[in-house]
Every structure is written in structure tokens, then in C-alpha cells.
Backbone as numpy.savetxt, mean C-alpha at the origin, in Angstrom:
# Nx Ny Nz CAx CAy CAz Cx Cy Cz
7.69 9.91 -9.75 8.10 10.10 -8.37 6.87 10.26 -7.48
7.24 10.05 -6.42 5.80 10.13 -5.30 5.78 11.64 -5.30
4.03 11.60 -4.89 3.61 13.33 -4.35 4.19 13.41 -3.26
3.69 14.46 -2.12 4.13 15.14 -1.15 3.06 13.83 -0.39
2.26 13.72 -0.73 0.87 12.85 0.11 1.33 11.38 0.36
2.14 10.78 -0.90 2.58 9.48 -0.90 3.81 9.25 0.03
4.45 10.37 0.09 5.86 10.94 0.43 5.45 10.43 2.30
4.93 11.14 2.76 4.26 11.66 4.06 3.44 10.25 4.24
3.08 9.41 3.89 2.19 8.12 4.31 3.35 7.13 3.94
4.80 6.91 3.72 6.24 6.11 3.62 6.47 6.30 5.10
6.29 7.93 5.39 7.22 8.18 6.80 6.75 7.83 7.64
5.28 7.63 7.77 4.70 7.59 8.97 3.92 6.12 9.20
3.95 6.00 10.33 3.41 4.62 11.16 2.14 4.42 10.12
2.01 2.57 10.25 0.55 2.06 9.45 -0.37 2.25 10.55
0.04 2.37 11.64 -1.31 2.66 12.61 -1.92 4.29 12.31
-0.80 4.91 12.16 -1.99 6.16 11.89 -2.06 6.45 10.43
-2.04 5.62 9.33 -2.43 5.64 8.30 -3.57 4.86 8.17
-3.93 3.70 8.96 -5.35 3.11 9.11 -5.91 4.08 10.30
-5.77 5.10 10.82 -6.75 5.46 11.88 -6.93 6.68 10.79
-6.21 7.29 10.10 -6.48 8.23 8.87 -7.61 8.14 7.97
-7.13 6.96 7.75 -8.14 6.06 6.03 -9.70 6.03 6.81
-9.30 5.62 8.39 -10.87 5.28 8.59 -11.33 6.65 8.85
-10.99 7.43 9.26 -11.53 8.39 9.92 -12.22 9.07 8.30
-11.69 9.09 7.48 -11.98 9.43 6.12 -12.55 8.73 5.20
-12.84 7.65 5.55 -13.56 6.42 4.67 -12.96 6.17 3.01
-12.15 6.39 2.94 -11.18 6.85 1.41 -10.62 5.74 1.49
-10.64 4.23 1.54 -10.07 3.19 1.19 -10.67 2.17 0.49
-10.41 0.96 0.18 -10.67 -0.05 -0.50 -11.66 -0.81 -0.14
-13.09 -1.08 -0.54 -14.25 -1.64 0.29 -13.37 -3.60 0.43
-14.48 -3.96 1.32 -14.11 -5.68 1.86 -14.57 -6.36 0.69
-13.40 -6.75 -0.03 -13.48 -7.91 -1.25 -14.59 -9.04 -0.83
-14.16 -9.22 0.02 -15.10 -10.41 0.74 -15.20 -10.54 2.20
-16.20 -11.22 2.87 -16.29 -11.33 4.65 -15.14 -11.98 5.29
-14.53 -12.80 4.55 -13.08 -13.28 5.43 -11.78 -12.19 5.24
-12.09 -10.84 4.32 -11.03 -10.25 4.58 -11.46 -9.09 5.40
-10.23 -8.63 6.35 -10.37 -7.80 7.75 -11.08 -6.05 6.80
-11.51 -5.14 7.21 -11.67 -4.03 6.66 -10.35 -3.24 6.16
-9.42 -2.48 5.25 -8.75 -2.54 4.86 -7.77 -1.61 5.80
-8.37 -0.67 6.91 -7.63 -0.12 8.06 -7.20 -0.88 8.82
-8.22 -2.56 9.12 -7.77 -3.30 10.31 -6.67 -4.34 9.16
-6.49 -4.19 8.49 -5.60 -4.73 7.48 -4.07 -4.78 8.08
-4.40 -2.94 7.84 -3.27 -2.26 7.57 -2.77 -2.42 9.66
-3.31 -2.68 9.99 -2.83 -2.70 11.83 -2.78 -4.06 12.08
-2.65 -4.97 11.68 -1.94 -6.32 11.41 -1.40 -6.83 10.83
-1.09 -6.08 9.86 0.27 -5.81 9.02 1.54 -5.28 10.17
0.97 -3.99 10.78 1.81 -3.18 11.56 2.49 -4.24 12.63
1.23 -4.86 13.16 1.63 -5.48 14.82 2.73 -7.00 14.07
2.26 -8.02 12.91 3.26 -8.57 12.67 3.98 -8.75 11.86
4.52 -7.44 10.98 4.89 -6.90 10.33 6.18 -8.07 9.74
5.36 -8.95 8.98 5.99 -10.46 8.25 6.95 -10.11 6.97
7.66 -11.06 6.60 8.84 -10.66 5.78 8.23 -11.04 4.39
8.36 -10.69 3.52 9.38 -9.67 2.65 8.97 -8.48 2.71
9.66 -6.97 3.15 9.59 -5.81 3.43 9.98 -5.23 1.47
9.00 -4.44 0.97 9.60 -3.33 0.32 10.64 -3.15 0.72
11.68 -2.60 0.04 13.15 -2.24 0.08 12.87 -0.71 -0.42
11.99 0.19 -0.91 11.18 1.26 -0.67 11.29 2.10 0.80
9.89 1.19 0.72 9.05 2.00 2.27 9.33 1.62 3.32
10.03 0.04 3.34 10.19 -0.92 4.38 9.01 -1.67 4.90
8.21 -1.77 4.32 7.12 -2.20 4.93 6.47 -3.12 4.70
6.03 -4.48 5.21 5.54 -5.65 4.61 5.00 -5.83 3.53
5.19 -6.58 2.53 3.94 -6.17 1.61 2.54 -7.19 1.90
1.49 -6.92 2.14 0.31 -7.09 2.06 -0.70 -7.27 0.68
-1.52 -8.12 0.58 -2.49 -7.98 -0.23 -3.82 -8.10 -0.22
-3.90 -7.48 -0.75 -5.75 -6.59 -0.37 -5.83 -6.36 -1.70
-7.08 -6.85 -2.32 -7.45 -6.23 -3.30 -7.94 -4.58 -3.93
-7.59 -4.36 -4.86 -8.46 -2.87 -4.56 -8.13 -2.18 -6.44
-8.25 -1.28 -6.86 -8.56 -0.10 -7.67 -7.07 0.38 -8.37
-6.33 0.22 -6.91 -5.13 1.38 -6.95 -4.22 0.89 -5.33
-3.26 1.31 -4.98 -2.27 1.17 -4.04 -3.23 2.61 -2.95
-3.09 1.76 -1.52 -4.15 2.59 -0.53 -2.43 3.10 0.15
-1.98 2.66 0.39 -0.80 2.90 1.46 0.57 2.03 1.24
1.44 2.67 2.46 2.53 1.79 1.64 2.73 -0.11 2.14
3.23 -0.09 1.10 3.54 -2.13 1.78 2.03 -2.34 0.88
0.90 -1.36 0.26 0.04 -2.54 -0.20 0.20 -2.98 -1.65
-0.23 -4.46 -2.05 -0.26 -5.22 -3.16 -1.79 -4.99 -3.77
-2.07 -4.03 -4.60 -3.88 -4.64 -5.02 -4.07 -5.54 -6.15
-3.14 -6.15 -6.89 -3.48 -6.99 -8.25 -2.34 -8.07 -8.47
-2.91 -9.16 -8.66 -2.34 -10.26 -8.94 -1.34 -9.92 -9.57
-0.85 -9.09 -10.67 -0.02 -9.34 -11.36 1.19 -8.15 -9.88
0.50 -7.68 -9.84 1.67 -7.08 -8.79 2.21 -7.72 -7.45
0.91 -8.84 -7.15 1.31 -9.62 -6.12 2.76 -10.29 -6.36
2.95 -11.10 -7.73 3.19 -12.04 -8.68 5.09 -11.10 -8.75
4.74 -9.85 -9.03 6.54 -8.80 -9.32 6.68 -8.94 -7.47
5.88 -8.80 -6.99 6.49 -8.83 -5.69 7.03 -9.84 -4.86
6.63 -11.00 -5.08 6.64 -12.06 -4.33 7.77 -12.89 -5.21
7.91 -12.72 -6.48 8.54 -13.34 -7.33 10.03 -13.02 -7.99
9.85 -11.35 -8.16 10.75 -10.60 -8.51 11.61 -9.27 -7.75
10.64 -8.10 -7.68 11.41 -6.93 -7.33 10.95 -6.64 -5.40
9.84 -7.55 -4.82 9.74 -7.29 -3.52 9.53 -5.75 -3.08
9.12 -5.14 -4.20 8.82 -3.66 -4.33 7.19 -3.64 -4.33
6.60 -3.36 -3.23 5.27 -3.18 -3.28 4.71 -2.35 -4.14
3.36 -2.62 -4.94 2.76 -1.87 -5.77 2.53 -0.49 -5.25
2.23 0.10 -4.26 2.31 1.76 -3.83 3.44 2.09 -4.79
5.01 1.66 -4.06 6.06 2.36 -4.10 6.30 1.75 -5.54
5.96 0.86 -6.14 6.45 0.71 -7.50 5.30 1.72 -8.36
4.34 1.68 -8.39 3.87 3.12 -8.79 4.54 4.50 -8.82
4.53 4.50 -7.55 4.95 5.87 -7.21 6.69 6.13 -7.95
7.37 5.08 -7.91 8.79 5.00 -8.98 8.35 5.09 -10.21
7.86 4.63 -11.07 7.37 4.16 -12.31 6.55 4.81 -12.66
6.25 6.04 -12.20 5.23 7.23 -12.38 5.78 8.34 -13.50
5.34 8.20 -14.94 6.10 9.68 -15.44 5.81 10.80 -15.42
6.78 11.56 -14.98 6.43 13.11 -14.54 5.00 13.86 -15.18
4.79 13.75 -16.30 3.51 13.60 -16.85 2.25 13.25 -16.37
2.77 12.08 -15.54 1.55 11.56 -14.76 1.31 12.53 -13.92
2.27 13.06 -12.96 2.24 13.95 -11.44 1.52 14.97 -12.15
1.67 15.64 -13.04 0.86 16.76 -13.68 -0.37 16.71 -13.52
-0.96 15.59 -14.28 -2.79 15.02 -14.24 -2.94 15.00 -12.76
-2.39 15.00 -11.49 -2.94 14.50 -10.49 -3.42 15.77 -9.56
């Protein structure tokens, strides 16, 4: 199940979850120069917020490479691009955060 932290970044706007991330530098560095920084990502995601939505968080899913899921609506790995686009339309955040065993929440 999601933390209280994952919980609280579902509810709230991607604009102040990229003005968050930046203000804190705690996100995913630029894979490469043609992709936007991963806050200005996340605020053009927001402004054209393109279909297929998580059925989750509601929120576009996006892909950005990265480590781990930065926020909600993001995709970081091919194979999750691949369940999303193909199968469950459940962005890797929120399919984490489902698919998490209580066990896990412990370690965190």
C-alpha cells in the first residue's frame, strides 16, 4: 500500500509536485538533452494532460526514465512502460505502491 508521502503526492496538483521536487532537487537527473528536466516534465504533463490516465491517481502516464517512480502518472522502465501502454494503464508509481508487501512499508 502507499505511505502517507505517496498518499499526499496522488492528491495533489503535478504543478506543485514539480515546484516541490525542484525546490528539493530529489528527482531523476536528464537521461539525455532532448528530455525536459524531470519537474518541467511533470508541468507538461499537467498543462496537456494526454490520454491514457492511471485509473489509480488519474493522471497521465508519462515516461521519464529513472531508478524508481518520482510522482504519480510516472513510467521509469521499459518494461513498465510496456504493462502500461499495453495492459493495466496503471502507472508504475501507483502500481508499486499496490504491489508493495506490507513488509516492504516496514524497510522504508
Amino acid at each position: 500500500m502507499f505511505t502517507n508521502e505517496e498518499q499526499a503526492l496522488i492528491n495533489q496538483s503535478l504543478l506543485i509536485t514539480a515546484d516541490q521536487l525542484e525546490a528539493s532537487g530529489q528527482y531523476p537527473p536528464q537521461p539525455e538533452p532532448a528530455y525536459p528536466t524531470f519537474p518541467d516534465a511533470l508541468r507538461e504533463v499537467h498543462e496537456k494532460q494526454p490520454d491514457p490516465k492511471c485509473p489509480n491517481c488519474h493522471v497521465s502516464g508519462y515516461f521519464y526514465p529513472a531508478d524508481k517512480a518520482y510522482a504519480p502518472g510516472h513510467v521509469y522502465s521499459e518494461e513498465g512502460l510496456a504493462e502500461f501502454t499495453r495492459y493495466s494503464r496503471y502507472c508504475e508509481f501507483c502500481f508499486d505502491g499496490l504491489m508493495r508487501e506490507p513488509e516492504d512499508e516496514e524497510q522504508e
